[in-house]
N, C-alpha and C positions, 0 to 999 in steps of 0.2 A: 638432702632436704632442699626443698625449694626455696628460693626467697620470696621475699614478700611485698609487694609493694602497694602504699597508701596515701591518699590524698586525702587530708578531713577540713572539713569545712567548717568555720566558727561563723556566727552573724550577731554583734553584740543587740541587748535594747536600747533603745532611744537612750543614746545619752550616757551611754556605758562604757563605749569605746574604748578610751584610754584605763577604764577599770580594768575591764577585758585584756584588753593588749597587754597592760605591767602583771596581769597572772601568767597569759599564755605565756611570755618571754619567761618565767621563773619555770617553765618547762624543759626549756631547752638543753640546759648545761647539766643537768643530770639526766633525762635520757638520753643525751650522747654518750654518757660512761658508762650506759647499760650492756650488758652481753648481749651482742647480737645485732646490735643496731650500727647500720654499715654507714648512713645518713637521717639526718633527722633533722629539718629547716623550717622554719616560721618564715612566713610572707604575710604584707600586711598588702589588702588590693586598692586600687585607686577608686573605689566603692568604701566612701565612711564604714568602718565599723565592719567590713569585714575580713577575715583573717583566714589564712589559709593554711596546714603543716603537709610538707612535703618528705617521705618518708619511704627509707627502706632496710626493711628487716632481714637476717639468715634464714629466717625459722619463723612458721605462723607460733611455735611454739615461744619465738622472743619476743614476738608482739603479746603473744598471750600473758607473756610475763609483764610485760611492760605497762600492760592495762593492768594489773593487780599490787602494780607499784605504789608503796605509799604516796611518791609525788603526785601521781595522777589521781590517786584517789582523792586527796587532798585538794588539788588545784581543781581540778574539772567539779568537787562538790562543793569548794568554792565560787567556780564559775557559772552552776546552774540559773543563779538569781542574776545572771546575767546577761545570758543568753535568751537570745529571742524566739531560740527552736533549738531541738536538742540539736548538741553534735552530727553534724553529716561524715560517715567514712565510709572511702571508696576504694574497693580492692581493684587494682590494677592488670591486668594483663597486655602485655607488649605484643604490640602485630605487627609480625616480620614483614 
């Protein structure tokens, strides 16, 4: 299996920021104990409000699982009224 690598982009609305931020960090510490996931980092950029996950998975199949997780279902359909566009995610490829 390949692995997987992902970059997703958060961008809160006006004034959300910190709402934003205290869900995405309620992210982190359970998909780290997901099967499969090798890394899984939150970044906050020096651009207000917006947030970045740096991520890498075994398997498109553990990401697949990982977006069908309750936490993400939970937090990200918490996060929608707060976000100012949906989620950006960016499948990676490494150039030798």
């Amino acid at each position: 299996m390949a692995e997987v690598r992902v970059i997703a982009r958060a961008l809160a609305r006006e004034g959300k920021a910190g709402e934003l931020k205290a869900l995405l960090r309620g992210m982190v510490r359970p998909t780290r104990a997901e099967a499969g996931c090798k890394y899984y980092e939150l970044f906050e950029s020096n651009i207000p409000g917006l947030f970045y996950f740096n991520e890498l998975w075994e398997s498109q199949a553990h990401l697949d699982a990982h977006a069908a997780s309750a936490h993400f279902i939970e937090i990200f359909g918490k996060a929608k009224q707060l976000l100012q566009g949906p989620l950006e995610v960016n499948f990676l490829r490494e150039i030798a």
